[in-house]
C-alpha positions as CSV (number, residue, x, y, z in Angstrom):
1,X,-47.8,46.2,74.1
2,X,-51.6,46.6,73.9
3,X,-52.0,45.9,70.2
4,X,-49.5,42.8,70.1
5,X,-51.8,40.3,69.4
6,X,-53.3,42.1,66.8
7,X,-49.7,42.9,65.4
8,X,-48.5,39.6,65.2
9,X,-52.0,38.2,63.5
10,X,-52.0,41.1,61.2
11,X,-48.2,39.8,60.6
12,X,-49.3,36.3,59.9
13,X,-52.1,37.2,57.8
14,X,-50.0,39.1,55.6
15,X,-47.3,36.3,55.4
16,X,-49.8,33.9,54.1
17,X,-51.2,35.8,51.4
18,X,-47.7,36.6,49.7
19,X,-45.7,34.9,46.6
20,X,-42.3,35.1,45.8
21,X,-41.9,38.6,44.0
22,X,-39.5,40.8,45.8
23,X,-42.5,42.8,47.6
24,X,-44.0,39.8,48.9
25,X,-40.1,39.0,50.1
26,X,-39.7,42.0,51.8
27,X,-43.0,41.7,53.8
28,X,-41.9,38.2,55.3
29,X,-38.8,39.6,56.1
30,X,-40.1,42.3,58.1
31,X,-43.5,40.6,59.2
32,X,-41.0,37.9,60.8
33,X,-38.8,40.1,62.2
34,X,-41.8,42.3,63.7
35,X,-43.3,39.0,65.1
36,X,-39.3,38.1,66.5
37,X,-38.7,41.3,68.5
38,X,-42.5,40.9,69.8
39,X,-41.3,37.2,70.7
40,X,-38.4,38.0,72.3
41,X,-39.8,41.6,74.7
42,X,-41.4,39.7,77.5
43,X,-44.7,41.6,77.8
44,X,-45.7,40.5,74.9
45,X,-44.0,37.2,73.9
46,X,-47.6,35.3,74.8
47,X,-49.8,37.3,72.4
48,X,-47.1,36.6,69.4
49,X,-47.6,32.5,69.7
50,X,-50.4,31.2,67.8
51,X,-51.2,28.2,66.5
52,X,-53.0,29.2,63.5
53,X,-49.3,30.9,62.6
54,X,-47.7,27.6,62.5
55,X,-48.8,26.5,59.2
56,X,-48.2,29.9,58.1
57,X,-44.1,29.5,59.1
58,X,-44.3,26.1,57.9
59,X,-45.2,27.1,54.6
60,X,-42.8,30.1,54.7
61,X,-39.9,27.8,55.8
62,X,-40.5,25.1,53.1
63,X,-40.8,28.1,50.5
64,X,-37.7,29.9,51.5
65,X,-35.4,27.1,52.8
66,X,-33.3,27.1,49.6
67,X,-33.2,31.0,48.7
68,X,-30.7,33.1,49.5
69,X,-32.6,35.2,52.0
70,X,-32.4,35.6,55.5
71,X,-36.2,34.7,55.8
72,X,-35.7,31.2,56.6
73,X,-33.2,31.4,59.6
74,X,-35.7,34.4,60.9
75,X,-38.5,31.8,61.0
76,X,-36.6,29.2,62.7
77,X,-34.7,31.8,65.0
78,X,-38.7,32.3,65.5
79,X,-40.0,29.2,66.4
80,X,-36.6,28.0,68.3
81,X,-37.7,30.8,70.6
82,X,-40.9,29.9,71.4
83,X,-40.0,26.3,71.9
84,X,-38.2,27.2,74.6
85,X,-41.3,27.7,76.8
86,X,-42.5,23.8,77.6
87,X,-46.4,25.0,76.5
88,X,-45.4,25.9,73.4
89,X,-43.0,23.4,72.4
90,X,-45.4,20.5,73.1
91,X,-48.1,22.5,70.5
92,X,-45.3,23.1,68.1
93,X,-44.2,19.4,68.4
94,X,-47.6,18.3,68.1
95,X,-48.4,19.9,64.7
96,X,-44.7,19.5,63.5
97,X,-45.2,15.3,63.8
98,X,-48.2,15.0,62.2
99,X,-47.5,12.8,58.7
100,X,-47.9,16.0,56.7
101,X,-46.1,18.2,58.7
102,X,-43.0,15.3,58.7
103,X,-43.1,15.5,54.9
104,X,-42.6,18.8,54.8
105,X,-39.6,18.6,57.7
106,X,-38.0,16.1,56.1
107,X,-38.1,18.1,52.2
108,X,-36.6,21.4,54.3
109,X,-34.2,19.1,55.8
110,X,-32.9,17.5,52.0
111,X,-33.6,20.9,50.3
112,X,-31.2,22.9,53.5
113,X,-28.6,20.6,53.4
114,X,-28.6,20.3,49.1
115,X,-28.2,24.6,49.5
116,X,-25.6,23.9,52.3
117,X,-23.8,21.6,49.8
118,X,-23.7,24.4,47.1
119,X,-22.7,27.0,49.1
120,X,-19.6,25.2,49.8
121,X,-19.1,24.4,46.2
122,X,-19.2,28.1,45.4
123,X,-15.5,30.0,45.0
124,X,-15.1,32.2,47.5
125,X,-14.4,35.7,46.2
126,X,-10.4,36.9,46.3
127,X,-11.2,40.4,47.9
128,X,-14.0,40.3,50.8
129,X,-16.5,42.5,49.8
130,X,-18.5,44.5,52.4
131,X,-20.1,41.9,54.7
132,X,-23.7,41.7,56.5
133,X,-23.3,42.3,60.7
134,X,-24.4,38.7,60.4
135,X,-21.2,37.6,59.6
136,X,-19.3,38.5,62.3
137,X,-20.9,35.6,64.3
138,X,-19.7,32.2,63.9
139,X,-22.1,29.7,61.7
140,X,-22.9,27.9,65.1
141,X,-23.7,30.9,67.3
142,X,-26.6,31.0,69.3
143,X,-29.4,33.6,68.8
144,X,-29.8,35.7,71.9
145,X,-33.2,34.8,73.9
146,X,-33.9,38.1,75.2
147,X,-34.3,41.7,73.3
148,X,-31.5,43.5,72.3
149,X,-32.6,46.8,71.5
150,X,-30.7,47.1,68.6
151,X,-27.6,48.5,70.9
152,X,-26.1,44.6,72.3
153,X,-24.7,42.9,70.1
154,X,-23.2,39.8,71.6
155,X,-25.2,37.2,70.2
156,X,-26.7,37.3,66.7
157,X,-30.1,38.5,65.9
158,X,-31.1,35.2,64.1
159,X,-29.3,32.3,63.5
160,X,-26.4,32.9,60.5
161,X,-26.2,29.0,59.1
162,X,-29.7,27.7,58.0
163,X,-28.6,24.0,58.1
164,X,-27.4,24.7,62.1
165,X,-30.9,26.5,62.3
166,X,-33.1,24.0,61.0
167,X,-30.9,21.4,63.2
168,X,-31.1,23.4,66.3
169,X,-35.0,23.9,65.9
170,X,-35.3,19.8,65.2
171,X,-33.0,19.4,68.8
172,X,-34.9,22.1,70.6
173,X,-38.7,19.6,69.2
174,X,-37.0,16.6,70.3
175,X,-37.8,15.6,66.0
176,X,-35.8,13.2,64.7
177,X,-35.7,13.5,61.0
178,X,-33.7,10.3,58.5
């Protein structure tokens, strides 16, 4: 609990620096997740919020919105959390409406729904191979708001649609996108 804030900037420092090979994949995937279980334990949700971070996500979101990875519904599960606490929603707001910042909302939003739109095209295989813990969760589930400590399993871990993600994350800003 001590060394939070220096986990979670360690975390974001890392995330910024990567590219797209699968190492660089891997450590956003667990950076985010570190960062989300810091997020959600209440002793140290305050030291995992920083602002610098945002442009950090913001870059990671736009960058992963249309890959099949489970990095960009971590991110939003992310900052869906934090803008649950009125202090940090109104910062999160604040940078997320700037002009830039509502470009780049507004290409996640067309490049989501375009990957949403493909995934429906898809055929769905005949036999159901072995499926993620995800899965059993339906596409508009809520992520739980407090710790699960990997034993309760009620809600998912992260959101499991990115297009109800990114749409729950605009609600939760109060960020109307056309």
């Amino acid at each position: 609990m001590n060394q939070s804030d220096f986990i979670s900037t360690f975390c974001y420092g890392v995330m910024a620096q990567t590219i797209r090979s699968e190492v660089d994949k891997q450590l956003i995937r667990y950076c985010s997740r570190i960062i989300l279980n810091l997020a959600r334990y209440n002793s140290t949700t305050a030291n995992t919020f920083q602002e610098s971070g945002l442009v950090t996500i913001a870059q990671m979101l736009l960058r992963w919105c249309d890959k099949d990875s489970e990095i960009f519904n971590t991110l939003c599960t992310l900052i869906w959390l934090f803008a649950h606490c009125p202090y940090k929603r109104h910062i999160i707001r604040e940078y997320m409406t700037t002009p830039e910042s509502l470009y780049v909302v507004r290409e996640t939003k067309k490049l989501v729904a375009r990957k949403e739109r493909m995934n429906q095209n898809v055929r769905k295989p005949v036999a159901p191979s072995r499926a993620p813990k995800q899965q059993l969760f339906r596409s508009r589930a809520l992520p739980s708001l407090e710790p699960d400590y990997g034993v309760i399993h009620n809600k998912p871990y992260t959101f499991v649609s990115s297009i109800f993600a990114f749409d729950m994350l605009l609600a939760e800003l109060e960020i109307e996108v056309n």
